[in-house]
C-alpha positions as CSV (number, residue, x, y, z in Angstrom):
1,X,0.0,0.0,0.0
2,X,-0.6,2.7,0.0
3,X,-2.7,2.9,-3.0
4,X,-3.0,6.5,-3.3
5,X,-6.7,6.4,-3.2
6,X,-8.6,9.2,-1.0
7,X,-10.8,7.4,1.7
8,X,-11.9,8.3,5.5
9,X,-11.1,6.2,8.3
10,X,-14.3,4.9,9.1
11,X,-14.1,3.4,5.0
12,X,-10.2,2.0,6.1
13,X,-11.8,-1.6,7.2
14,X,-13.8,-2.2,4.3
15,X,-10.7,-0.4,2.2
16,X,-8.0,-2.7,2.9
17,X,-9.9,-6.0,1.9
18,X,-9.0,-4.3,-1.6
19,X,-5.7,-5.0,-0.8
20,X,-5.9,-8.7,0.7
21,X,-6.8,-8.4,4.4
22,X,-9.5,-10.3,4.9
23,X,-10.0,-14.0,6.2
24,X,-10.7,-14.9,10.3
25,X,-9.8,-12.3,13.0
26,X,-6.8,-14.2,14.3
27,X,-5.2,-15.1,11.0
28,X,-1.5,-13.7,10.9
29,X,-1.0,-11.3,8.5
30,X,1.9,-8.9,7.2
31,X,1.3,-5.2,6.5
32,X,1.8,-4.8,3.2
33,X,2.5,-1.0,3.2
34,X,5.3,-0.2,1.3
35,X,8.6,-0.5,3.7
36,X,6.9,-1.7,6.7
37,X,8.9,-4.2,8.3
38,X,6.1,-5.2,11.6
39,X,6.2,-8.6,12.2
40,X,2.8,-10.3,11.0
41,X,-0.2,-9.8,12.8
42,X,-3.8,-10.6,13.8
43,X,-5.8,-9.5,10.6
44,X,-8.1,-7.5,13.3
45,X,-5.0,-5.2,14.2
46,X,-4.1,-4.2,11.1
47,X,-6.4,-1.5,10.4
48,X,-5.4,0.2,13.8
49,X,-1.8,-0.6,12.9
50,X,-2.5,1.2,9.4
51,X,-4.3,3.8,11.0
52,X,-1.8,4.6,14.0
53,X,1.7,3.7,12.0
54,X,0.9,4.9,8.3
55,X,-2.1,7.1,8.2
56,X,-1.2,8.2,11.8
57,X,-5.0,9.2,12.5
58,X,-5.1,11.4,15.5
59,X,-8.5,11.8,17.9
60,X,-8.1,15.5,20.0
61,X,-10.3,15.5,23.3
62,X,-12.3,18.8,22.7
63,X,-12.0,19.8,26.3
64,X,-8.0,20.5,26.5
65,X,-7.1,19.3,22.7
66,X,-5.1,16.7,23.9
67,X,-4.1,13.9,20.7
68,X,-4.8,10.0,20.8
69,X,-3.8,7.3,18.5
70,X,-7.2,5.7,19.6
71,X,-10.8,6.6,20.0
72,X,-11.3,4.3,23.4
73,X,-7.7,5.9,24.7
74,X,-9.1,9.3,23.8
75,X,-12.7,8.1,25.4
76,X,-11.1,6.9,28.4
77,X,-9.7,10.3,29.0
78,X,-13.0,12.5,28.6
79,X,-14.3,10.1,31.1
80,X,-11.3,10.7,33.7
81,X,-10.0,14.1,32.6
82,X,-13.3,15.9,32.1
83,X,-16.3,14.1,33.6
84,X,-16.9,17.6,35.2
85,X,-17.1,19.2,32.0
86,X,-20.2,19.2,29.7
């Protein structure tokens, strides 16, 4: 990958089976992004692997605009950080 085609994350699952990941959740697979050199996988993480490593998506908390790899990481934080705030 990558492909050079424009797609959001919440297309990125159904986006890589383009590209060969699919098959059971726990079947090893490598990334195939160009240059990547992760050791193979669970087919489940590599979306979030794609998405943290390559695409490097980024959730800010719209409270302090603090950045997170990942929604539940950012999630977890409204809940402790800002459960005060509405």
């Amino acid at each position: 990958m990558p492909c050079s085609a424009y797609i959001s994350v919440l297309d990125l699952s159904k986006h890589v089976r383009i590209h060969g990941v699919k098959g059971p959740g726990d079947l090893a697979i490598q990334c195939a992004w160009d240059g990547c050199t992760k050791a193979p996988m669970k087919r489940e993480s590599v979306v979030r692997h794609i998405e943290e490593v390559h695409v490097q998506v980024k959730y800010l908390c719209s409270h302090c605009w603090a950045s997170f790899s990942r929604k539940h990481t950012l999630n977890s934080h409204v809940l402790k950080a800002h459960s005060h705030a509405s």
